[in-house]
C-alpha positions in Angstrom: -51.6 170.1 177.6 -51.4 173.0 180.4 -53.5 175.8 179.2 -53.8 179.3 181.1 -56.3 181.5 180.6 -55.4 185.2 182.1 -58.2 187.7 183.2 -58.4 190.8 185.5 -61.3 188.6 187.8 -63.7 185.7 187.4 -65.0 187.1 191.0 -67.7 189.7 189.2 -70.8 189.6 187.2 -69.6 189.8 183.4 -70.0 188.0 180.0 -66.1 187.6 179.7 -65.9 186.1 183.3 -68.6 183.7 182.7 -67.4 182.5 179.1 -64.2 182.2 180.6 -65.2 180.1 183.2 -67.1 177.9 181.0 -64.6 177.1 178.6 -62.0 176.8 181.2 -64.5 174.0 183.1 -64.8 172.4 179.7 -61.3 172.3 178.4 -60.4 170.8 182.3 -62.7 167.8 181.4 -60.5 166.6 178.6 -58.3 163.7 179.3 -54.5 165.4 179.9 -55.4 168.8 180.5 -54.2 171.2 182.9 -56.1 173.9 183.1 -55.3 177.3 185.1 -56.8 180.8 185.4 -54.2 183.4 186.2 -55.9 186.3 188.0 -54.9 190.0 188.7 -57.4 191.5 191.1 -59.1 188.9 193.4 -59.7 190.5 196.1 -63.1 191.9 195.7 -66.9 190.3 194.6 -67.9 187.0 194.7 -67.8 183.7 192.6 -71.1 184.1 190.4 -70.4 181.0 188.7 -69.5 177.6 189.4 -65.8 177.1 188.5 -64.4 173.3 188.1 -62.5 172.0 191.3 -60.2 170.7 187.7 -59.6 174.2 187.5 -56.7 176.1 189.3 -57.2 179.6 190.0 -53.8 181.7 190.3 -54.1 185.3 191.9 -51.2 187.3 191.3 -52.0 189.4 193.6 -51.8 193.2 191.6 -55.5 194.4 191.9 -55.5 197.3 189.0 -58.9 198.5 190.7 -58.8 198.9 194.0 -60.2 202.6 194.7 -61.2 203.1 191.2 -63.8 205.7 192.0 -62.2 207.8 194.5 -59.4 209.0 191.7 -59.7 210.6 188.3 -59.6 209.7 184.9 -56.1 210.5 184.6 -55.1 209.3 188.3 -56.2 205.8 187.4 -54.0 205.7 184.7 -50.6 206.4 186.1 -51.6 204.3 188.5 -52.9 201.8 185.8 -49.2 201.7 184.5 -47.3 202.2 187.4 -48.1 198.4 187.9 -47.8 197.2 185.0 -43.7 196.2 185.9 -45.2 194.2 188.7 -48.4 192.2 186.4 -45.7 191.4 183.8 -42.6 190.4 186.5 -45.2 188.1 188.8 -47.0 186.6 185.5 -43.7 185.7 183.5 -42.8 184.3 186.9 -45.5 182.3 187.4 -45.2 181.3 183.3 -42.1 180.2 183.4 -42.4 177.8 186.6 -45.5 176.3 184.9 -44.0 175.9 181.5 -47.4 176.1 179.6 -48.4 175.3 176.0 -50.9 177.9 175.1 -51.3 181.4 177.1 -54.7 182.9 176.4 -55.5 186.6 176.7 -59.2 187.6 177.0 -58.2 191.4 176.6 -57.5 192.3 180.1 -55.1 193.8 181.5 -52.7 191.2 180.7 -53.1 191.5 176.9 -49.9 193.7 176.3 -47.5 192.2 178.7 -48.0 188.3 177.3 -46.4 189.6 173.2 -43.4 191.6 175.3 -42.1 188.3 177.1 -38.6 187.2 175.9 -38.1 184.3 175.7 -40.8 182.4 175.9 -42.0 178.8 174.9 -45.2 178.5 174.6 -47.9 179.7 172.2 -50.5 182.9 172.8 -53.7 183.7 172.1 -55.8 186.9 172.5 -59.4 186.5 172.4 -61.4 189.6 171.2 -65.1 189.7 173.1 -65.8 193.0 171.1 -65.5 194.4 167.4 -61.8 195.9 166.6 -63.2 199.2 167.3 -64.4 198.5 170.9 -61.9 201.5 172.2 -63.8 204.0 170.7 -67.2 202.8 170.4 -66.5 202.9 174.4 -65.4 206.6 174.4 -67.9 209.5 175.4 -64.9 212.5 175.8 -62.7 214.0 173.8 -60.3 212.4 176.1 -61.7 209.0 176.1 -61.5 209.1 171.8 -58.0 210.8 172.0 -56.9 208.0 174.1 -58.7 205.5 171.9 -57.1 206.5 168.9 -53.7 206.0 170.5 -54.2 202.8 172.1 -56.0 201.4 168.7 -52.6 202.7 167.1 -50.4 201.3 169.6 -52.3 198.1 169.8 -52.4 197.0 166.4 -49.2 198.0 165.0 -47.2 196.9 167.9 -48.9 194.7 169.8 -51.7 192.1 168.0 -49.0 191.1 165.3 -47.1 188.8 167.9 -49.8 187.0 169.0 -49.5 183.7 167.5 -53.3 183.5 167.3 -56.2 186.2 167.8 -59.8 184.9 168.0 -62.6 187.0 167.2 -66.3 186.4 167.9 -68.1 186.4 164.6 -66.9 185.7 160.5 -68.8 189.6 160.1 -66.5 190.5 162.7 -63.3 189.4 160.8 -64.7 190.2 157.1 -65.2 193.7 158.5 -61.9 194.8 160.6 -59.3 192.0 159.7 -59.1 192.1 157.0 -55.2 191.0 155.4 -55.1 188.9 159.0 -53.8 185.8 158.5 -53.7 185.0 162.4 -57.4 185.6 163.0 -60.1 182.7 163.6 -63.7 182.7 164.6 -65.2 180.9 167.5 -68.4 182.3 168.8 -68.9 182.1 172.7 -70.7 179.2 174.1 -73.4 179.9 175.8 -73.1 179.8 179.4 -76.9 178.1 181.0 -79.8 176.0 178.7 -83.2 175.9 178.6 -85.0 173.0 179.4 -87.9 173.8 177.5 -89.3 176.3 174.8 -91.0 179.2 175.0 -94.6 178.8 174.7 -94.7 182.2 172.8 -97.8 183.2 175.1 -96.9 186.7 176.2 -96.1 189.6 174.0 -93.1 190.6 175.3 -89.8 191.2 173.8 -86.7 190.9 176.9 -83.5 192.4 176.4 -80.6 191.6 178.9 -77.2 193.3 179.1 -75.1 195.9 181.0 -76.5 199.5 180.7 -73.9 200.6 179.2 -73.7 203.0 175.7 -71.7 200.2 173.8 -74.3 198.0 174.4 -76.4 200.7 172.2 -79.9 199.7 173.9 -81.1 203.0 172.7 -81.3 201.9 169.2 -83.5 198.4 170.5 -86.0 201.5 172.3 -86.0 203.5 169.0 -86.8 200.6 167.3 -89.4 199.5 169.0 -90.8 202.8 169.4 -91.9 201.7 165.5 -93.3 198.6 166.6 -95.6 199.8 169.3 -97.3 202.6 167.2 -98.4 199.2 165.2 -99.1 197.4 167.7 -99.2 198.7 171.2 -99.9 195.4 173.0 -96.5 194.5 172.9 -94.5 195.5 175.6 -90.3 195.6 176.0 -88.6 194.8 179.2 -84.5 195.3 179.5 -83.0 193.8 182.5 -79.8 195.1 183.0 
């Protein structure tokens, strides 16, 4: 079976990158796999993880985010979609040579050109790494929301329904927001590293890892635990982020 997964980068620091490298590396160790990671901006960062020599990684070469911070909001946009012709024309190209079976979309910047190809034989997939609502729980303007709303409406009127499968990350998840979905499934992520041994519970200390980012609402864990240490102040919270 040749399976591609398609992602902005695997060449940063990131929860999709990593999951995507460790299912890729495990789906390449099944007998008659072919497994491929089709990439659109390469170019920057470094491998954080170790990626299968089974694995082929295809860069495509469009790099969405190359000077990022030296535009605007609204700059990177038009330039967002100015290259959107060239993702979709060197990714159906690169498709069609290959002649998959599955496609997989982990929500990058691929996620609306893969349900506008014509023509196409094999099956795809978009994975969901947040809840339905990731748009807007994302958005701190009234231009960030604005935008939301129209790219939620656009998205899943127009876009999600020709996806021949749409994975999301927990049964809450689907209960919640998908509901009437007959094309949704639940597979949580794997984890990525194990631990050789337990905790031996001998420090009172509660660790929180994760991008400092809003969405990943560590202000509710500190207002939280603001409750916990007025009962018992020898505990202490460290976020690493």
């Amino acid at each position: 079976m040749k399976i591609v997964y398609c992602v902005n980068s695997i060449r940063s620091l990131g929860g999709i990158q990593r999951v995507t490298i460790v299912k890729a590396n495990a789906l390449a160790e099944v007998e008659g796999n072919e497994v491929y990671i089709a990439v659109s901006d390469h170019k920057h960062g470094t491998d954080v993880d170790q990626l299968s020599p089974k694995v082929h990684v295809v860069d495509l070469d469009i790099n969405y985010h190359n000077h990022d911070s030296d535009r605007s909001k609204l700059a990177n946009i038009i330039v967002g979609l100015s290259k959107k012709i060239p993702h979709y024309k060197a990714l159906k190209r690169f498709l069609t040579d290959l002649k998959p079976d599955i496609v997989i979309s982990v929500g990058t910047s691929e996620k609306y050109l893969l349900p506008a190809m014509k023509g196409r034989t094999w099956k795809i997939i978009r994975e969901f790494h947040s809840e339905k609502d990731y748009r807007l729980k994302h958005a701190r303007s009234r231009f960030d929301r604005l935008k939301s709303r129209l790219v939620n409406f656009y998205d899943f009127n127009f876009v999600e329904k020709k996806y021949d499968k749409i994975v999301v990350l927990t049964h809450e998840d689907r209960e919640m927001n998908w509901k009437g979905w007959e094309n949704v499934s639940v597979i949580p992520n794997p984890t990525s590293f194990k631990c050789d041994e337990p905790s031996p519970l001998s420090e009172k200390v509660v660790v929180a890892m994760g991008r400092l980012h809003p969405v990943k609402n560590f202000s509710s864990l500190i207002r939280a635990f603001q409750l916990v240490a007025q009962r018992h102040p020898d505990w202490t919270l460290r976020i690493y982020g």
